[in-house]
N, CA, C and O of each residue as an XYZ file, in Angstrom:
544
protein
N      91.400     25.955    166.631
C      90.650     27.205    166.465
C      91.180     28.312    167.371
O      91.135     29.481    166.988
N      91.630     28.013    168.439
C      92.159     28.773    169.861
C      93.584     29.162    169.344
O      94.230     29.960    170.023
N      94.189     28.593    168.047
C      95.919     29.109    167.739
C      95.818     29.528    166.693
O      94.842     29.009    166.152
N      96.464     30.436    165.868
C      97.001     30.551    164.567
C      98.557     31.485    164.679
O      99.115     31.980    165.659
N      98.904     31.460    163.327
C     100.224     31.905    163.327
C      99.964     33.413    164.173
O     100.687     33.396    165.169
N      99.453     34.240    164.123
C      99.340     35.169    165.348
C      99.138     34.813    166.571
O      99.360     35.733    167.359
N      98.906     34.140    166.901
C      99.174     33.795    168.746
C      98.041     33.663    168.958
O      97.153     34.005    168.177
N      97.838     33.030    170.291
C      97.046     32.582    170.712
C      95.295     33.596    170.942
O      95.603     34.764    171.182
N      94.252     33.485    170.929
C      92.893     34.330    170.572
C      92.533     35.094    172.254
O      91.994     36.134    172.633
N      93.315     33.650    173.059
C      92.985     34.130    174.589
C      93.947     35.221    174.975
O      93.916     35.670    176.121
N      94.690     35.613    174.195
C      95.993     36.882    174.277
C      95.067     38.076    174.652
O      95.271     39.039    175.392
N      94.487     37.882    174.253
C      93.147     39.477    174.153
C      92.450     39.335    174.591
O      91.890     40.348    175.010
N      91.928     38.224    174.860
C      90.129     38.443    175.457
C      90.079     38.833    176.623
O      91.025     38.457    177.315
N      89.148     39.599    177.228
C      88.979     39.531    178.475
C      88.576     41.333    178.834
O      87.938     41.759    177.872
N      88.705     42.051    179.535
C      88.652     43.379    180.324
C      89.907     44.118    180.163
O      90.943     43.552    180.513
N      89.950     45.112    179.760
C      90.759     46.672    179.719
C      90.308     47.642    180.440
O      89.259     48.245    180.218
N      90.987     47.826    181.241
C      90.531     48.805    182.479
C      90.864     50.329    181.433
O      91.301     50.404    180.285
N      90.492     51.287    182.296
C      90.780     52.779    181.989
C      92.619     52.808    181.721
O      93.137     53.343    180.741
N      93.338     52.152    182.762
C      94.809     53.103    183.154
C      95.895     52.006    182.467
O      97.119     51.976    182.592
N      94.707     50.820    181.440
C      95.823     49.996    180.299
C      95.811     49.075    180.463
O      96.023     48.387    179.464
N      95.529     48.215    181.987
C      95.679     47.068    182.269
C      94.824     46.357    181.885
O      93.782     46.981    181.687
N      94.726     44.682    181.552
C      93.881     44.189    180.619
C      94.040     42.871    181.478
O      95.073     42.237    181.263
N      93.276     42.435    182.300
C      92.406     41.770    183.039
C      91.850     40.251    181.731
O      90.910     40.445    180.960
N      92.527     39.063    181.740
C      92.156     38.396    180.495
C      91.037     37.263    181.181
O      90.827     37.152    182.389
N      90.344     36.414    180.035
C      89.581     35.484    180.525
C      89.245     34.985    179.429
O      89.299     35.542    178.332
N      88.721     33.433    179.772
C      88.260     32.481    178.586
C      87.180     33.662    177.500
O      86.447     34.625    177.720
N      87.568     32.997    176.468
C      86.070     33.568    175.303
C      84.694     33.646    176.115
O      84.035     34.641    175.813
N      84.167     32.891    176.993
C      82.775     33.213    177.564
C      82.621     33.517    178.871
O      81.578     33.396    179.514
N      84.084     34.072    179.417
C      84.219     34.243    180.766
C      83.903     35.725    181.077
O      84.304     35.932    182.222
N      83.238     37.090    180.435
C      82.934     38.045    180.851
C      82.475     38.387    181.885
O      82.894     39.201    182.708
N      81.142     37.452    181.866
C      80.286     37.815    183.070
C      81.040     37.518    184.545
O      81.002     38.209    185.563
N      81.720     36.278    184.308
C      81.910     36.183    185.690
C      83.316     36.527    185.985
O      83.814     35.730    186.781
N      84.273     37.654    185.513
C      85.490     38.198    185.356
C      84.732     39.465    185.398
O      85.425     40.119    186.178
N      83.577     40.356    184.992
C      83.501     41.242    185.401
C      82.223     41.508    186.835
O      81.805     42.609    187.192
N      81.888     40.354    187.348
C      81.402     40.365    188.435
C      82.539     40.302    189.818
O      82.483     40.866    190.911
N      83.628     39.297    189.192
C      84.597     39.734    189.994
C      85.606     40.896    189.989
O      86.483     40.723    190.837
N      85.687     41.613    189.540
C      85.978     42.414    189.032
C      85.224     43.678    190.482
O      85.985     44.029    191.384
N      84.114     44.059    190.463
C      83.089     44.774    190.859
C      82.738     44.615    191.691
O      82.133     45.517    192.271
N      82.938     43.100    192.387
C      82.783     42.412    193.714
C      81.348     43.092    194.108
O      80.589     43.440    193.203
N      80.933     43.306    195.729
C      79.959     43.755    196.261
C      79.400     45.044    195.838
O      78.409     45.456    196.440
N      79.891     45.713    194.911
C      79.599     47.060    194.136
C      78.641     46.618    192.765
O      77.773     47.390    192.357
N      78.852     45.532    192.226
C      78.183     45.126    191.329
C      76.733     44.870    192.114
O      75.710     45.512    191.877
N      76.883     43.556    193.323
C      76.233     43.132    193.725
C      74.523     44.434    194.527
O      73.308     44.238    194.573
N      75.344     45.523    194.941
C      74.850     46.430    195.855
C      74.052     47.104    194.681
O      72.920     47.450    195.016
N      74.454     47.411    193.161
C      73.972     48.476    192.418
C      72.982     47.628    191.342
O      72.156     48.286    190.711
N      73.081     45.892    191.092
C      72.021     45.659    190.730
C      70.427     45.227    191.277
O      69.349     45.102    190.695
N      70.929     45.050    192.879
C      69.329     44.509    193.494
C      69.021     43.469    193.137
O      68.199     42.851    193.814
N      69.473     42.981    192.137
C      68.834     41.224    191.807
C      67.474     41.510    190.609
O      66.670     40.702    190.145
N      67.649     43.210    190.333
C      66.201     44.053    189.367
C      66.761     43.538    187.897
O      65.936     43.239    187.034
N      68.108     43.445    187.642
C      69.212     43.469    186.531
C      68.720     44.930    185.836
O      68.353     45.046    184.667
N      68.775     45.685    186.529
C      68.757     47.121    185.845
C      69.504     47.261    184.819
O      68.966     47.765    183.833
N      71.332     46.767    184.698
C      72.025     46.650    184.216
C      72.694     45.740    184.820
O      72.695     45.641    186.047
N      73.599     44.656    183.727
C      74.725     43.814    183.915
C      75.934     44.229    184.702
O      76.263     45.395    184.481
N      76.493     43.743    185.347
C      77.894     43.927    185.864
C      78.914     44.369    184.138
O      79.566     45.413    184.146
N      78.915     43.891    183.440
C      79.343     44.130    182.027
C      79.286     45.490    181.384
O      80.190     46.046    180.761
N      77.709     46.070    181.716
C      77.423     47.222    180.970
C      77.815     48.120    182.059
O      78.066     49.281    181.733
N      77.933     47.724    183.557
C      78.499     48.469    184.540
C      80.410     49.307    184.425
O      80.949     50.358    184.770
N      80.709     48.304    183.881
C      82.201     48.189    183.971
C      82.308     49.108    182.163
O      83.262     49.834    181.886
N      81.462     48.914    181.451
C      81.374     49.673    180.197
C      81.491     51.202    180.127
O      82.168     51.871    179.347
N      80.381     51.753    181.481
C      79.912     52.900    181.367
C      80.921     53.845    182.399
O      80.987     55.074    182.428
N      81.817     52.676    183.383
C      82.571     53.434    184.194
C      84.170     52.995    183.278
O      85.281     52.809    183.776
N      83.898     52.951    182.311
C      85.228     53.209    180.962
C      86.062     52.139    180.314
O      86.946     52.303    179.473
N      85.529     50.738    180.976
C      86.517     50.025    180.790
C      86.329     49.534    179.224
O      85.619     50.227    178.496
N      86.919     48.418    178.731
C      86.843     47.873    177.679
C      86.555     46.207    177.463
O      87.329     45.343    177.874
N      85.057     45.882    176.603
C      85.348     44.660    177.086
C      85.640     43.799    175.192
O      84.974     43.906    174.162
N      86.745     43.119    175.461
C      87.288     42.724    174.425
C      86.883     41.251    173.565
O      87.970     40.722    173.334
N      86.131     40.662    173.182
C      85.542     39.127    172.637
C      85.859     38.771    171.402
O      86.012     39.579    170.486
N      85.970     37.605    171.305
C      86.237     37.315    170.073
C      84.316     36.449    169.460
O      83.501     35.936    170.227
N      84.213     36.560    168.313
C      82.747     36.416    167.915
C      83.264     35.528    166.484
O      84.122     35.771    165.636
N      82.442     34.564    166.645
C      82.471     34.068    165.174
C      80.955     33.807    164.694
O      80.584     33.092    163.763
N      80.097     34.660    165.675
C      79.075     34.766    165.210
C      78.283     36.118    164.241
O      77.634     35.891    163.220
N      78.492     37.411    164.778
C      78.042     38.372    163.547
C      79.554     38.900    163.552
O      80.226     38.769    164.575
N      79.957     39.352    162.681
C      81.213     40.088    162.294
C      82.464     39.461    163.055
O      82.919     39.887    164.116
N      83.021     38.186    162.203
C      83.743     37.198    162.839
C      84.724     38.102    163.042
O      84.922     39.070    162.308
N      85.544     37.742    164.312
C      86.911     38.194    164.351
C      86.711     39.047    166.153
O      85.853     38.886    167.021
N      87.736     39.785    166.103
C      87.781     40.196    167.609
C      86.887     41.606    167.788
O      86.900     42.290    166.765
N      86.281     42.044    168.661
C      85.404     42.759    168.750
C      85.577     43.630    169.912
O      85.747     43.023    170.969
N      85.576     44.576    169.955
C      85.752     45.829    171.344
C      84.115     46.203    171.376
O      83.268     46.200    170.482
N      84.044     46.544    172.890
C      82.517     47.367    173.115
C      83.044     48.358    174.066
O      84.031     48.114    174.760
N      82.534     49.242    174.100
C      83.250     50.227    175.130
C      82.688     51.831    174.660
O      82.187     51.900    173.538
N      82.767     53.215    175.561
C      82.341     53.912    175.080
C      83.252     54.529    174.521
O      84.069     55.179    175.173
N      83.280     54.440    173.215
C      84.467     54.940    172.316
C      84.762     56.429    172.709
O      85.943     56.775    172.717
N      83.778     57.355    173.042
C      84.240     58.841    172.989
C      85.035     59.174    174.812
O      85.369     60.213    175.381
N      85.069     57.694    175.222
C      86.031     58.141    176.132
C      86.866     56.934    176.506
O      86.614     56.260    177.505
N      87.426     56.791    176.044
C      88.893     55.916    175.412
C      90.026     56.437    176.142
O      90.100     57.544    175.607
N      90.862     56.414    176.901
C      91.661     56.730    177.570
C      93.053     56.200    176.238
O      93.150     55.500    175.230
N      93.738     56.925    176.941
C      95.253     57.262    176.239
C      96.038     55.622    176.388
O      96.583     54.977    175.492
N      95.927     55.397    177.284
C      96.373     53.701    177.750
C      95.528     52.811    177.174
O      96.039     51.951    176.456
N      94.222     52.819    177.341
C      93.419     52.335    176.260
C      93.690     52.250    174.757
O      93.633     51.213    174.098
N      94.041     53.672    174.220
C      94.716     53.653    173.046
C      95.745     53.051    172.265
O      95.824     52.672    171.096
N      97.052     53.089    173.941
C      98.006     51.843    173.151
C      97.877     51.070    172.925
O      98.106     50.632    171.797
N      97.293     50.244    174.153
C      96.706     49.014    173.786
C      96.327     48.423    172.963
O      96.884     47.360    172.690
N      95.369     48.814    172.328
C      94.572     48.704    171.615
C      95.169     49.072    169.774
O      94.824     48.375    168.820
N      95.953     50.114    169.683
C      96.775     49.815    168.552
C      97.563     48.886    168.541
O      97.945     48.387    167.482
N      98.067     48.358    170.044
C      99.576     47.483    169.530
C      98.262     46.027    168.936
O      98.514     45.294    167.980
N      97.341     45.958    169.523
C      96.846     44.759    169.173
C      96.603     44.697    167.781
O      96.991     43.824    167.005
N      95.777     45.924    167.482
C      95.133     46.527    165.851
C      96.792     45.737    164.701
O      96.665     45.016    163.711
N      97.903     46.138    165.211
C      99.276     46.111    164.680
C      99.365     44.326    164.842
O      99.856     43.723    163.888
N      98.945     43.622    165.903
C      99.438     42.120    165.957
C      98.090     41.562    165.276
O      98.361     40.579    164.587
N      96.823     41.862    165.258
C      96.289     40.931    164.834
C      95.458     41.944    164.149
O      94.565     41.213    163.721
N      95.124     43.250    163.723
C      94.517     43.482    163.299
C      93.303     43.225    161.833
O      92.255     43.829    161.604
N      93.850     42.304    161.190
C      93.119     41.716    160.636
C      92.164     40.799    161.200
O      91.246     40.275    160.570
N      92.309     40.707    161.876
C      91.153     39.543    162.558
C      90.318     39.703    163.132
O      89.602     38.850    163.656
N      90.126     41.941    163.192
C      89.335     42.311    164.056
C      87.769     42.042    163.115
O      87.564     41.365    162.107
N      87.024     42.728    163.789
C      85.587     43.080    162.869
C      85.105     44.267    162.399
O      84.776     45.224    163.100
N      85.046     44.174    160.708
C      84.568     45.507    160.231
C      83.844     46.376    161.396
O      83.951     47.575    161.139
N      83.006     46.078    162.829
C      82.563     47.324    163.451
C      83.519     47.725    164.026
O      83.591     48.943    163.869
N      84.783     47.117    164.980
C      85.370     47.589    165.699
C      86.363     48.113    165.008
O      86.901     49.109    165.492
N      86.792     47.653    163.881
C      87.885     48.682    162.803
C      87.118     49.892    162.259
O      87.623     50.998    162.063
N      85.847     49.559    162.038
C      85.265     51.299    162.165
C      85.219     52.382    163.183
O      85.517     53.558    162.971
N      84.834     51.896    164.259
C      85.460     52.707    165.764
C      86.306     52.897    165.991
O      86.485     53.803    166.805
N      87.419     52.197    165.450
C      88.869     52.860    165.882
C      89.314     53.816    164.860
O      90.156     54.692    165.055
N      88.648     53.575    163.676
C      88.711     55.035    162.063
C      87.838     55.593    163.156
O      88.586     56.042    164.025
N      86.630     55.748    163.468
C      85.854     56.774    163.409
C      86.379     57.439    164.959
O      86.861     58.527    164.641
N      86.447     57.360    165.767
C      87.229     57.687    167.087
C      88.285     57.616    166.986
O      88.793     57.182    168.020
N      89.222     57.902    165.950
C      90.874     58.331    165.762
C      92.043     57.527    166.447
O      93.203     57.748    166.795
N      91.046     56.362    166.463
C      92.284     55.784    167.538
C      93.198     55.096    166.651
O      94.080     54.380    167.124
N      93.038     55.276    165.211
C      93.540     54.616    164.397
C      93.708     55.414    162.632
O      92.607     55.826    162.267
N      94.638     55.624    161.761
C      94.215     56.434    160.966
C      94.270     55.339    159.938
O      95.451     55.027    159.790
N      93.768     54.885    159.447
C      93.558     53.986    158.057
C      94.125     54.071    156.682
O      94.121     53.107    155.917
N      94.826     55.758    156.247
C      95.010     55.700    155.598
C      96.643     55.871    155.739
O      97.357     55.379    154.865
N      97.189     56.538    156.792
C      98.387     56.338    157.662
C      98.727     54.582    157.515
O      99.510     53.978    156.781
N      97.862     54.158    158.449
C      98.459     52.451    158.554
C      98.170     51.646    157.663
O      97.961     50.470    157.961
N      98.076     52.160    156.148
C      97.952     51.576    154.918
C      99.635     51.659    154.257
O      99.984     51.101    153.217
N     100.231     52.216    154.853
C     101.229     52.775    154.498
C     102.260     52.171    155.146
O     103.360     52.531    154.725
N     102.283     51.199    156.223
C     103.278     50.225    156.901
C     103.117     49.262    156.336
O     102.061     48.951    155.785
N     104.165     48.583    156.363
C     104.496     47.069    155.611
C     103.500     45.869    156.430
O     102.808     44.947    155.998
N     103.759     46.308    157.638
C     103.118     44.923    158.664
C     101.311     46.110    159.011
O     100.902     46.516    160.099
N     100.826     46.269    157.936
C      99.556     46.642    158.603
C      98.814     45.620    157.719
O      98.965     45.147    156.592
N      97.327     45.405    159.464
C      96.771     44.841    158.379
C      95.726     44.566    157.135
O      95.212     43.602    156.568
N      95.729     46.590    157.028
C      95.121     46.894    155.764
C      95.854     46.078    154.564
O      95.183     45.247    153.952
N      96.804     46.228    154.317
C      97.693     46.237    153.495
C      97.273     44.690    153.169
O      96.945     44.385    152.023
N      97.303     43.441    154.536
C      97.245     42.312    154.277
C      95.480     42.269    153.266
O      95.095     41.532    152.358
N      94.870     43.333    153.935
C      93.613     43.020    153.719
C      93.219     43.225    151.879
O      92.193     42.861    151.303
N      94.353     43.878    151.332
C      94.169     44.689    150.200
C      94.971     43.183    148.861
O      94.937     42.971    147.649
N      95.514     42.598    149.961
C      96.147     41.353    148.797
C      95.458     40.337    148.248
O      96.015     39.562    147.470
């Protein structure tokens, strides 16, 4: 389940910082990859109240957190605040759209149409997109 002819699922998972770098971790390793991550800053800004997660912390100060779900909308999944997506963020995130993009999930292939990080009808038009696979 962890291989297919696109490479391995743990290639992606994990944290995308703002400036590109992508911080990886097991499929259920978020929480505690973005607690380390945040170290005593996490610790200092929740109080133990859980006002917010270390997760939704690292969300709102830009990062990206990347999962794979085979529970609602199987396939790989981005959360993040789309209307501020950094430029490094962007590559990223197409070269992946380009290696596995089929495998993402109808929401997160809508966020990347609807936040331009991606043009759909442009990358219908490459041989290796994987609209194209999606259309066979």
């Amino acid at each position: 389940m962890d291989k297919d002819e696109q490479g391995d699922i743990k290639d992606y998972i994990g944290w995308l910082a703002p400036n590109g770098t992508h911080f990886s971790c097991d499929r259920y390793g978020h929480d505690a990859l973005s607690k380390e991550l945040l170290g005593d800053y996490c610790k200092v800004n929740t109080n133990g109240i859980k006002l917010s997660t270390c997760d939704d912390m690292l969300i709102d100060m830009g990062w990206c957190r990347i999962g794979f779900s085979t529970f609602l909308g199987y396939g790989y999944s981005i959360q993040a605040k789309w209307n501020k997506i950094t430029e490094s963020q962007k590559s990223f995130i197409k070269d992946m759209y380009f290696k596995i993009g089929n495998r993402m999930s109808e929401d997160t292939i809508n966020n990347l149409k609807d936040y331009e990080i991606i043009d759909l009808y442009q990358e219908s038009k490459q041989t290796n997109s994987p609209i194209k696979k999606l259309k066979k």
